[in-house]
OpenMM code with the backbone's topology and positions (N, CA, C; nanometers):
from openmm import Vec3, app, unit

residues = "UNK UNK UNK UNK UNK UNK UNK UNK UNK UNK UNK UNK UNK UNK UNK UNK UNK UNK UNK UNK UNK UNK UNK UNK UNK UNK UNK UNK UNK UNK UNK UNK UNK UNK UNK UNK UNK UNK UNK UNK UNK UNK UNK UNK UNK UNK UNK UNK UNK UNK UNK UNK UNK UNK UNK UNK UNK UNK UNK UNK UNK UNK UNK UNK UNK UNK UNK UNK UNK UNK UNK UNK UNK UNK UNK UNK UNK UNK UNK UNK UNK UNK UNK UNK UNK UNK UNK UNK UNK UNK UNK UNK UNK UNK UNK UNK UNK UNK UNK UNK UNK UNK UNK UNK UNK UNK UNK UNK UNK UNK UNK UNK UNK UNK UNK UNK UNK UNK UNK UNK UNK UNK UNK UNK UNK UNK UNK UNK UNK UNK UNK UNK UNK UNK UNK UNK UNK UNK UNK UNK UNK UNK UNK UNK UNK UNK UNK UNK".split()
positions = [
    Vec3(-2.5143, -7.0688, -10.8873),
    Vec3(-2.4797, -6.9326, -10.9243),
    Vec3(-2.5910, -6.8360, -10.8832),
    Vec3(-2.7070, -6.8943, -10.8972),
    Vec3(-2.7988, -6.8046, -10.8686),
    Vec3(-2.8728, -6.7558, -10.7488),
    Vec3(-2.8169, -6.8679, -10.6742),
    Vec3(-2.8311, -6.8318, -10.5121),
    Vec3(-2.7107, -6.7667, -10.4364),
    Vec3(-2.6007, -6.7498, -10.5261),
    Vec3(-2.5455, -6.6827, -10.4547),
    Vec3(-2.5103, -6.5063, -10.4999),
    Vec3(-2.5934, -6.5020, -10.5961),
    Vec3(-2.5806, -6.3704, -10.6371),
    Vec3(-2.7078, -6.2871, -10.5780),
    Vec3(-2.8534, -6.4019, -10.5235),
    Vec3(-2.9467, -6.3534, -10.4363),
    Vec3(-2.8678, -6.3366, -10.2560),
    Vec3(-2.7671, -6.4461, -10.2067),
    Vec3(-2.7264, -6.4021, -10.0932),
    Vec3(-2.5706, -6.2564, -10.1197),
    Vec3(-2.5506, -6.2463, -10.2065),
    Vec3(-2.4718, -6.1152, -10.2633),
    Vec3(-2.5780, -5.9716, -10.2173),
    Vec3(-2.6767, -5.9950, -10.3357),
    Vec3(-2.8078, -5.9189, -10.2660),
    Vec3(-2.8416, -5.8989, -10.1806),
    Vec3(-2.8581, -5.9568, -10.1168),
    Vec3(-2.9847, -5.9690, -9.9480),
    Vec3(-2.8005, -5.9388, -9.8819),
    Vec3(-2.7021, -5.9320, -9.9044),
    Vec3(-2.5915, -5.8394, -9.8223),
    Vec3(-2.5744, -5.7275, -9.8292),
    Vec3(-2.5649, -5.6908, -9.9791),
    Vec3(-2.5704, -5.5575, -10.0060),
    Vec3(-2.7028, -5.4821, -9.9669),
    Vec3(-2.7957, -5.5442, -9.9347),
    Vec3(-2.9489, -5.4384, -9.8832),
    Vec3(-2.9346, -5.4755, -9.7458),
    Vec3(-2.8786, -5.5352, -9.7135),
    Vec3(-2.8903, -5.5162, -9.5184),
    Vec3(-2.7814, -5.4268, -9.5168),
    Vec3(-2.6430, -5.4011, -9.5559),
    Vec3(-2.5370, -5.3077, -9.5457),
    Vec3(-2.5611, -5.2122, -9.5902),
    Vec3(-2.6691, -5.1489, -9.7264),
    Vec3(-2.7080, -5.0145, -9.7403),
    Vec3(-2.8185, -4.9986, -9.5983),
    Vec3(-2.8949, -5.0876, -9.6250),
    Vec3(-2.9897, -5.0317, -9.4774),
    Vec3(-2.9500, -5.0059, -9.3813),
    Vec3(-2.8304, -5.0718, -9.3088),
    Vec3(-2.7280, -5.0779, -9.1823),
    Vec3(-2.6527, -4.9042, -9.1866),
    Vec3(-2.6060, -4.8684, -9.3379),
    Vec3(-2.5269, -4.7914, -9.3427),
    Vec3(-2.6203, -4.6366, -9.3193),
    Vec3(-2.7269, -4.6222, -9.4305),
    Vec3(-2.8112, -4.5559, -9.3993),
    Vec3(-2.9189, -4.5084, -9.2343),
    Vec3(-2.8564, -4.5831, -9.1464),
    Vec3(-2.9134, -4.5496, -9.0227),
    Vec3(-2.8354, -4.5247, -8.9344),
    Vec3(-2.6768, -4.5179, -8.9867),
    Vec3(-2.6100, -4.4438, -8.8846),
    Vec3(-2.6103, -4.2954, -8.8763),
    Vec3(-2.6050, -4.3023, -8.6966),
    Vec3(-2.6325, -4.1203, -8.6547),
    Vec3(-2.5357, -4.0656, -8.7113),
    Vec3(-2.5316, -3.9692, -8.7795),
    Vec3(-2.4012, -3.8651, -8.7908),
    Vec3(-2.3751, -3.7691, -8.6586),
    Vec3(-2.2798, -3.7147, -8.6797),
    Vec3(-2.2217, -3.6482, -8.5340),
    Vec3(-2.2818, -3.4994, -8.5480),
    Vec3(-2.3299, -3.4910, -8.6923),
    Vec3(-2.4358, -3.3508, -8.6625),
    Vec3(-2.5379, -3.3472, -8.6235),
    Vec3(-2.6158, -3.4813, -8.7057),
    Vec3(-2.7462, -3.4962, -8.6468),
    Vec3(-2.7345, -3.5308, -8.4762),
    Vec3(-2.6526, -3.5937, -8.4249),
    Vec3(-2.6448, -3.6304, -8.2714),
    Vec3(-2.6510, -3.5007, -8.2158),
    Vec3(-2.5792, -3.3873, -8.2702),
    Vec3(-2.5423, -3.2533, -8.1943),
    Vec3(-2.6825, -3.1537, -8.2081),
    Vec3(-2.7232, -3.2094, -8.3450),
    Vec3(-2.8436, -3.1249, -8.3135),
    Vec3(-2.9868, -3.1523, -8.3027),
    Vec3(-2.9983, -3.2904, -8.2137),
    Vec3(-3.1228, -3.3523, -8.1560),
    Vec3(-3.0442, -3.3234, -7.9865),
    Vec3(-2.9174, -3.3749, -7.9150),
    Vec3(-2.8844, -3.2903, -7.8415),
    Vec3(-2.9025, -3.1623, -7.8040),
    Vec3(-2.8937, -3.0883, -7.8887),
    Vec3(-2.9192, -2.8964, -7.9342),
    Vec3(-3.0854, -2.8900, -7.8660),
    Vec3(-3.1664, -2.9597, -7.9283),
    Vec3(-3.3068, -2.9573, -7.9221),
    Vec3(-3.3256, -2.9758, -7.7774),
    Vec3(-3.2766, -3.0846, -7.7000),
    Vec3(-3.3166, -3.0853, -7.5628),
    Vec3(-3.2689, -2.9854, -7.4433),
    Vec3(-3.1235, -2.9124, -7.4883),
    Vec3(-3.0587, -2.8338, -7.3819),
    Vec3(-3.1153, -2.7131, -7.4244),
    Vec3(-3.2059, -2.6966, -7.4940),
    Vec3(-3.2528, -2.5523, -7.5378),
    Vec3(-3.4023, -2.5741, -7.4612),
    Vec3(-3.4314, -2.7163, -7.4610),
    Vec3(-3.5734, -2.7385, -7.3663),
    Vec3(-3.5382, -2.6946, -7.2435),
    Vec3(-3.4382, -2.7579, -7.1398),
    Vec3(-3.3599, -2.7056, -7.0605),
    Vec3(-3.3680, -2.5753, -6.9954),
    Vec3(-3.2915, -2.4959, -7.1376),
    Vec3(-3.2751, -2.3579, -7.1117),
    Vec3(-3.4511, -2.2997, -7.0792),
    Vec3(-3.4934, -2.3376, -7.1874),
    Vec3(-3.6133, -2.2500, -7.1826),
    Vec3(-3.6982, -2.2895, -7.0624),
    Vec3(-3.7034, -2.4049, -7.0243),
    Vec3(-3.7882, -2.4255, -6.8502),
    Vec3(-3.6998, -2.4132, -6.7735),
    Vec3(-3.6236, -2.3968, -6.7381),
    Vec3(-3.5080, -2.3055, -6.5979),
    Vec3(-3.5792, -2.1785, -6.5966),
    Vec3(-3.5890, -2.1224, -6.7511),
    Vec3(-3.6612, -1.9804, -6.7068),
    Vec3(-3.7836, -1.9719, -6.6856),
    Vec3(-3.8931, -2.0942, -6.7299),
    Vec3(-3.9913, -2.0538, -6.6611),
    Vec3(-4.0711, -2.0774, -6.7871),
    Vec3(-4.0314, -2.0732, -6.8880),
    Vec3(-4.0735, -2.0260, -7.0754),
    Vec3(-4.1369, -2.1395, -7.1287),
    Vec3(-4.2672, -2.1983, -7.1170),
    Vec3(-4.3132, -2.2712, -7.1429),
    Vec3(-4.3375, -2.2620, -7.2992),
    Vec3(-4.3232, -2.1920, -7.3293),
    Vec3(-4.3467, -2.1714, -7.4942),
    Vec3(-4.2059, -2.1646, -7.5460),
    Vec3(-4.0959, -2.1082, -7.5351),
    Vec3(-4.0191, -2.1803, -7.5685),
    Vec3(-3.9524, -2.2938, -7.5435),
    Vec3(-3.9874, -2.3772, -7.4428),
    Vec3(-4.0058, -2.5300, -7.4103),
    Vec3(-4.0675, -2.5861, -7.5190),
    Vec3(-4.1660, -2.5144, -7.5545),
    Vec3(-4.2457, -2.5994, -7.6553),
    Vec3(-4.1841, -2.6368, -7.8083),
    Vec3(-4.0766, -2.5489, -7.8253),
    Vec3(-4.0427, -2.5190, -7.9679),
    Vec3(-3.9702, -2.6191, -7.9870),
    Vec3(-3.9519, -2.7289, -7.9002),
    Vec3(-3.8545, -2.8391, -7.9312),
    Vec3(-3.9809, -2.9725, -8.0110),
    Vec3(-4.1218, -2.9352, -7.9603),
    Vec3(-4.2191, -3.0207, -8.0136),
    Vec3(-4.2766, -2.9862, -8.1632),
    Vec3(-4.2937, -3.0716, -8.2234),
    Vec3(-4.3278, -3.0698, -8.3797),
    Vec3(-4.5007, -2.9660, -8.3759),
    Vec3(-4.4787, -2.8469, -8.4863),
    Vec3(-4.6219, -2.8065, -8.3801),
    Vec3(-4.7300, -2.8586, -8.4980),
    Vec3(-4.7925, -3.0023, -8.4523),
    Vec3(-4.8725, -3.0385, -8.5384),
    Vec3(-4.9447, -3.1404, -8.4486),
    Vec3(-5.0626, -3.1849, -8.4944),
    Vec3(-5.1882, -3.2456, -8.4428),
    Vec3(-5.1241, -3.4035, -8.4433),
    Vec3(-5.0442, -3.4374, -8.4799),
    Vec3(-4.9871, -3.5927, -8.4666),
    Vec3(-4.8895, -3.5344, -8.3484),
    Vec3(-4.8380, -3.4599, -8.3123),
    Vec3(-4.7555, -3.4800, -8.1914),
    Vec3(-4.8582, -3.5511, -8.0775),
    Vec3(-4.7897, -3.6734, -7.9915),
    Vec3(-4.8309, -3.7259, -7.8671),
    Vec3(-4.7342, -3.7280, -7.7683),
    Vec3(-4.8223, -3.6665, -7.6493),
    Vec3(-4.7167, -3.6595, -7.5403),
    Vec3(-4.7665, -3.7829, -7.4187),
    Vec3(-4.7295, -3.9176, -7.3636),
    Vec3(-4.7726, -4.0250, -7.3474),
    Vec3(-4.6844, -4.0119, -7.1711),
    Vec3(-4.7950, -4.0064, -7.0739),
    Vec3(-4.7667, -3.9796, -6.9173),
    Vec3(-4.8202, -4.0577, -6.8408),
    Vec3(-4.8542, -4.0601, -6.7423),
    Vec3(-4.8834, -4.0901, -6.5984),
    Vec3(-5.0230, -4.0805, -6.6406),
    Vec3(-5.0811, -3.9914, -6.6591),
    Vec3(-5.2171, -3.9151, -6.6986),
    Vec3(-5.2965, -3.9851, -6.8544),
    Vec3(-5.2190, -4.0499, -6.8808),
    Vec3(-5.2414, -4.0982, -7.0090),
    Vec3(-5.1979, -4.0222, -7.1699),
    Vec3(-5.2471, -4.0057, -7.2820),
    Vec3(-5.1806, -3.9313, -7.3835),
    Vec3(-5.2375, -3.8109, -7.4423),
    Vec3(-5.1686, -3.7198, -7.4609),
    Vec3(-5.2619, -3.6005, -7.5516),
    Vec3(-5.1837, -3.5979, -7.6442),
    Vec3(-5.2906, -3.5877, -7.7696),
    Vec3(-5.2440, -3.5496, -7.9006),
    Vec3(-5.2657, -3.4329, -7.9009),
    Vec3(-5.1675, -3.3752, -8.0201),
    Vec3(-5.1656, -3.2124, -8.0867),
    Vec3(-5.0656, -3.1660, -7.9858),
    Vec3(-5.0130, -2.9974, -8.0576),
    Vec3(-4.8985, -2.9321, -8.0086),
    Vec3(-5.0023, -2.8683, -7.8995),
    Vec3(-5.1198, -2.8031, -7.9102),
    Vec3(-5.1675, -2.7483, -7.8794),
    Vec3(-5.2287, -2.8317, -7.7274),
    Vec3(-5.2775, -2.9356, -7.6844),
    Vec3(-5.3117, -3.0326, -7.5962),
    Vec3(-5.1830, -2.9762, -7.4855),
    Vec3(-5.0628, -3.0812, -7.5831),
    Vec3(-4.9760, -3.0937, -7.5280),
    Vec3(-4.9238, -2.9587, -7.4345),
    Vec3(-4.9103, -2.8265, -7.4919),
    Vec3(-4.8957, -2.6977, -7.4072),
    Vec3(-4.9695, -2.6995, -7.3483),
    Vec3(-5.1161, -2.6592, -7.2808),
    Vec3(-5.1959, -2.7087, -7.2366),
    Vec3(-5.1608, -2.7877, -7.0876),
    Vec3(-5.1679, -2.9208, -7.1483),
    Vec3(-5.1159, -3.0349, -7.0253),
    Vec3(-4.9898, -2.9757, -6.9462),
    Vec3(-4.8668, -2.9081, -7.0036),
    Vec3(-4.7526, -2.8509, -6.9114),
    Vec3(-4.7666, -2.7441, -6.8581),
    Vec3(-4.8946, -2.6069, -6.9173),
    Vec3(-4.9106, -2.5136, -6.8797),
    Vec3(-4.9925, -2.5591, -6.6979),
    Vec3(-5.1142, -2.5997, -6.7264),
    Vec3(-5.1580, -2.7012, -6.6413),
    Vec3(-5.1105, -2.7761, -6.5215),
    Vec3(-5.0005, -2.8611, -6.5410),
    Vec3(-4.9659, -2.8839, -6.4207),
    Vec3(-4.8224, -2.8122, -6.3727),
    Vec3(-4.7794, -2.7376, -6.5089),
    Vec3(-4.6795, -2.6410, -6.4154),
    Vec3(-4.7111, -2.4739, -6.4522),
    Vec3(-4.8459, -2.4645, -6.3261),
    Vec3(-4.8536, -2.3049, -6.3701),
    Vec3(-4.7486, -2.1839, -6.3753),
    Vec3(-4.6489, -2.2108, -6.2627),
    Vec3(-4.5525, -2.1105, -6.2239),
    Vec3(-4.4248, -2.1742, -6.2183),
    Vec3(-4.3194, -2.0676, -6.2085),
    Vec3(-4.1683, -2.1058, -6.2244),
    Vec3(-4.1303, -2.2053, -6.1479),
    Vec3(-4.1873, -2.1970, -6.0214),
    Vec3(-4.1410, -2.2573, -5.8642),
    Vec3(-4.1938, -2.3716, -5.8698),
    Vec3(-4.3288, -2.3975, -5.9516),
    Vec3(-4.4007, -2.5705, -5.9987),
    Vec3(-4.2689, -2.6263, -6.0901),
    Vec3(-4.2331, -2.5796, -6.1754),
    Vec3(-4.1473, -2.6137, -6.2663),
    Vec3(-4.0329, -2.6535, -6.2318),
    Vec3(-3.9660, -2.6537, -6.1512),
    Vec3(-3.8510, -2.6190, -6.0463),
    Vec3(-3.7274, -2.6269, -6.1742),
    Vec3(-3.6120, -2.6596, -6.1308),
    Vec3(-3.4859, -2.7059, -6.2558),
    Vec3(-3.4316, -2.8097, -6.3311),
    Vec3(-3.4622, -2.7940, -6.4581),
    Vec3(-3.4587, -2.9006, -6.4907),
    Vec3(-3.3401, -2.9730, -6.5957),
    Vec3(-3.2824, -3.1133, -6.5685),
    Vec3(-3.1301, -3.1180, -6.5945),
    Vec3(-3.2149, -3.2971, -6.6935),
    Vec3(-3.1388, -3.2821, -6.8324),
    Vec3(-3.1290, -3.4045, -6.8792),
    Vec3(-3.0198, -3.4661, -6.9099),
    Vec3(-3.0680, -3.5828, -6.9264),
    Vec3(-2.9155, -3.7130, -6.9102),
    Vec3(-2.9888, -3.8079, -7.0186),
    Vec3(-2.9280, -3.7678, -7.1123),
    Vec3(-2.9342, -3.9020, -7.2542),
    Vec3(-2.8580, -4.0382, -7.2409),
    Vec3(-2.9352, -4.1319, -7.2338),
    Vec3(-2.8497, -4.2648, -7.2514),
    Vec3(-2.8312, -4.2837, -7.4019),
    Vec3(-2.9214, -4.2969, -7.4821),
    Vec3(-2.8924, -4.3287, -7.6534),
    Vec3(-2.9760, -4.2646, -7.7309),
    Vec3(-2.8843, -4.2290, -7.8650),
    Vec3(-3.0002, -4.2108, -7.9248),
    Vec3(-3.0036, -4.3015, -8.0404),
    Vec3(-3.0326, -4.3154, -8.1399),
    Vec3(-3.0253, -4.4374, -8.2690),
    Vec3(-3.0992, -4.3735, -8.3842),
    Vec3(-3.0751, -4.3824, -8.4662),
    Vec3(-3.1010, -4.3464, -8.6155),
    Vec3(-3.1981, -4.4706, -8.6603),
    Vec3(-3.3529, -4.4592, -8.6804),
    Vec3(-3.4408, -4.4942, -8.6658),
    Vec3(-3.4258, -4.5276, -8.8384),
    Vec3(-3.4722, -4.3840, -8.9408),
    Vec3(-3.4247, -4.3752, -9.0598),
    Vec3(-3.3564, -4.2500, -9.0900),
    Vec3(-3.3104, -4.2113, -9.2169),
    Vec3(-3.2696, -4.0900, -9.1934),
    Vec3(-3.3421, -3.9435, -9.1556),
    Vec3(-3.4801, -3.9731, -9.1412),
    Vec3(-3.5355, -3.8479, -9.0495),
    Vec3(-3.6257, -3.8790, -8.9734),
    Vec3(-3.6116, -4.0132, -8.8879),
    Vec3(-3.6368, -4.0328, -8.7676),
    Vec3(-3.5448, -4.1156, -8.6419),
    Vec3(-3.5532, -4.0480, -8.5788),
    Vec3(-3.4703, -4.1140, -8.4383),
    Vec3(-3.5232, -4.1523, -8.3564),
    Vec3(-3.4683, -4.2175, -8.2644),
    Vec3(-3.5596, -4.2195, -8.1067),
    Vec3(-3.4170, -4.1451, -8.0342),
    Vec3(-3.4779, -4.1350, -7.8628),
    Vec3(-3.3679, -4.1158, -7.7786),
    Vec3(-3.4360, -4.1559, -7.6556),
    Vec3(-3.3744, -4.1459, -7.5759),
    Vec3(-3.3678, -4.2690, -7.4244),
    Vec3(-3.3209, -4.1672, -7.3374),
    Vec3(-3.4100, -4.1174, -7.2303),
    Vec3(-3.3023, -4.0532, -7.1731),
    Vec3(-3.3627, -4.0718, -7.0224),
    Vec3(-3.2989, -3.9646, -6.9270),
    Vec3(-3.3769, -3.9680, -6.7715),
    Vec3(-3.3711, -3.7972, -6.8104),
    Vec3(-3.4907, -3.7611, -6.6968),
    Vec3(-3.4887, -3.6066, -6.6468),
    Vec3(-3.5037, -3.6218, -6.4811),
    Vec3(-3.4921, -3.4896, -6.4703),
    Vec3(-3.4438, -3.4524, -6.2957),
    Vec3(-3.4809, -3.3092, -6.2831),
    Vec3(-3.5820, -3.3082, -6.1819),
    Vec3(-3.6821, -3.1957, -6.1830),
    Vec3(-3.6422, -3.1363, -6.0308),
    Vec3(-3.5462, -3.0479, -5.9899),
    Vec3(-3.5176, -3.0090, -5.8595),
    Vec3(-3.5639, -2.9185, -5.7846),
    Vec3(-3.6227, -2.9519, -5.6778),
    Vec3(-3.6892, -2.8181, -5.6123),
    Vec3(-3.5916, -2.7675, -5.4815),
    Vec3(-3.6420, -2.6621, -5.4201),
    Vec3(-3.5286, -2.6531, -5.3321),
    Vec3(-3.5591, -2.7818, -5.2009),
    Vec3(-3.6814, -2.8392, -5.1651),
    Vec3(-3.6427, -2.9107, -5.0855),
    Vec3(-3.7026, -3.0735, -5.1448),
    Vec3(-3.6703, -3.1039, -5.2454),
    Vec3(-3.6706, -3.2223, -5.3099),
    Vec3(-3.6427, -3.2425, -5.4570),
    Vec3(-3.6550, -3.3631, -5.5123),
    Vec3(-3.6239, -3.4274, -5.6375),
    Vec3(-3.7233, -3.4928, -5.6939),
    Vec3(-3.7667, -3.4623, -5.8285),
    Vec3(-3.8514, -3.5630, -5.9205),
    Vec3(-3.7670, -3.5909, -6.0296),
    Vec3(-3.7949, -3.7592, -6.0563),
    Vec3(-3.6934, -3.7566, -6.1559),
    Vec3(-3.7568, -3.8775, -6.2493),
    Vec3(-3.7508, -3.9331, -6.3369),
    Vec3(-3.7945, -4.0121, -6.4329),
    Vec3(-3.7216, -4.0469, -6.5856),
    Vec3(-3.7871, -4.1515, -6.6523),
    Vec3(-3.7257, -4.1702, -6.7705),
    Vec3(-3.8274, -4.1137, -6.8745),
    Vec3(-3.7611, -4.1009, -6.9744),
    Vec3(-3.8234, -4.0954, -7.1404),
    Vec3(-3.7653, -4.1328, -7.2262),
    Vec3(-3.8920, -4.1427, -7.3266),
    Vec3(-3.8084, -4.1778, -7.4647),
    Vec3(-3.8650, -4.0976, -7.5661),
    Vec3(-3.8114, -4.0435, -7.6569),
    Vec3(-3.8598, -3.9605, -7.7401),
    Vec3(-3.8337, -4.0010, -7.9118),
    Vec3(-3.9293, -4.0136, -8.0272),
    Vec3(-3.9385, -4.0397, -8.1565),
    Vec3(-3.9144, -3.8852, -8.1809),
    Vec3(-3.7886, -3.8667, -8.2373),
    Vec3(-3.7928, -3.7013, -8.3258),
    Vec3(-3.8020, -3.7392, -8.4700),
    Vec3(-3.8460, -3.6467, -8.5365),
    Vec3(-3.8382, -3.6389, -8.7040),
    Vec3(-3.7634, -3.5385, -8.7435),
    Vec3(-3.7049, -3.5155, -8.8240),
    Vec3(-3.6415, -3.3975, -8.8996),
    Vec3(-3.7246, -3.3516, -9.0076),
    Vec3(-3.7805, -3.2257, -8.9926),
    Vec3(-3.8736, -3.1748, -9.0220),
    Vec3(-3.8472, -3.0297, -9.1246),
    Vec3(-3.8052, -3.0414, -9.2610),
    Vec3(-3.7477, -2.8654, -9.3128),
    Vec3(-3.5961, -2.8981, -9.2204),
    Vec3(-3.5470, -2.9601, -9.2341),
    Vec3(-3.3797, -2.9781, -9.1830),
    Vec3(-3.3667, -2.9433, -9.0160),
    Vec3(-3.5046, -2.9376, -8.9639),
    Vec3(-3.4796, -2.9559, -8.7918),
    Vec3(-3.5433, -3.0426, -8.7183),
    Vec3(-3.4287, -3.0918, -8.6527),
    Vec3(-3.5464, -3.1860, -8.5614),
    Vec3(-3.6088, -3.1559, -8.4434),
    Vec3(-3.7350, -3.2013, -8.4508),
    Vec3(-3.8310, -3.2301, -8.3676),
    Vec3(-3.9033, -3.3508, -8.2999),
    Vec3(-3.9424, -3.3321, -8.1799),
    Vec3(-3.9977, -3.4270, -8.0960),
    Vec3(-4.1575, -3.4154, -8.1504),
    Vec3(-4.1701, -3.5771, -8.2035),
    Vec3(-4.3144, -3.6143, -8.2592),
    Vec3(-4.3996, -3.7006, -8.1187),
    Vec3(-4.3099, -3.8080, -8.0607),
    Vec3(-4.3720, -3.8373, -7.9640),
    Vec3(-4.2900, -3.8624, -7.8632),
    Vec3(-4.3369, -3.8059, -7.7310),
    Vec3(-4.2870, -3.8309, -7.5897),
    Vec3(-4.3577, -3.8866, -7.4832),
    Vec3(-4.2596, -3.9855, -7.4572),
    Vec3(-4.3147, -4.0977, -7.3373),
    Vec3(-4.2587, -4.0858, -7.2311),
    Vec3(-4.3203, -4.0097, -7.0584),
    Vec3(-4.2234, -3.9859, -7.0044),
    Vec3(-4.3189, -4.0554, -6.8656),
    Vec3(-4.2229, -4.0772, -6.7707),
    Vec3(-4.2963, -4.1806, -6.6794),
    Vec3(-4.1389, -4.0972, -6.5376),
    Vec3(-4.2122, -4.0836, -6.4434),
    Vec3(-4.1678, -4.0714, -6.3357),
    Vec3(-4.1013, -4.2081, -6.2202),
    Vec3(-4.0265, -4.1399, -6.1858),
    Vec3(-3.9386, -4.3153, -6.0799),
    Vec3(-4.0313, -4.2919, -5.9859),
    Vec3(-4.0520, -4.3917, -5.9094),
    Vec3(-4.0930, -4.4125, -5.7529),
    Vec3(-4.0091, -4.3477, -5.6507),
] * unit.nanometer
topology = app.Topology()
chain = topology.addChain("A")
for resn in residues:
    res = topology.addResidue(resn, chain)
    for name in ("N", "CA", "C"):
        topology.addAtom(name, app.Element.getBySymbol(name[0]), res)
């Protein structure tokens, strides 16, 4: 009797834990929301509102080619840096493969970006840890690595 009211248990806490980490279709829409507004804001050039998709705090890490900078402040910095002007920046289009409900106010997401200039293509993967932060989410850490 008593082992099976411990495997009763250990079902019911993997199915609340299981249940508790599914994405809802708001939260999907508005960690989505967060990246096409990154989007928007570097098409124009707006490195600061690019930025507003990053958590603005000294634990944000942005993890590259170059190695990692911590803080919001680094991190602007490092993009101001290697993209001084609009035409460095060229256009930029993302493509999410997944995202997953980590806990309920953290996620990851998986995605590729595609950086177009008029006479070529940079393009690469990432993955990004957001938190929901005061009911918005934000990107805490980004890992982004360029294709060959």
């Amino acid at each position: 009797m008593q082992k099976s009211i411990l495997k009763l248990l250990f079902f019911l806490a993997i199915n609340i834990t299981y249940c508790q980490s599914i994405l809802s279709e708001s939260d999907k829409n508005e960690i989505i929301s967060v990246l096409k507004q990154q989007e928007k804001f570097w098409n124009k050039g707006d490195i600061d509102g690019f930025m507003q998709g990053y958590i603005k705090s000294d634990f944000l890490v942005f993890n590259g080619s170059s190695g990692p900078f911590y803080g919001w402040d680094s991190v602007k910095d490092r993009y101001i840096k290697t993209y001084p002007s609009k035409e460095k920046m060229g256009t930029l289009n993302f493509k999410i493969h997944n995202i997953s409900l980590i806990t309920s106010s953290v996620a990851q997401l998986i995605g590729q970006f595609f950086l177009s200039y008029p006479k070529s293509e940079v393009s690469g993967y990432f993955t990004l840890v957001l938190i929901k932060s005061k009911g918005e989410w934000l990107i805490l850490s980004d890992h982004t690595t360029r294709s060959e």
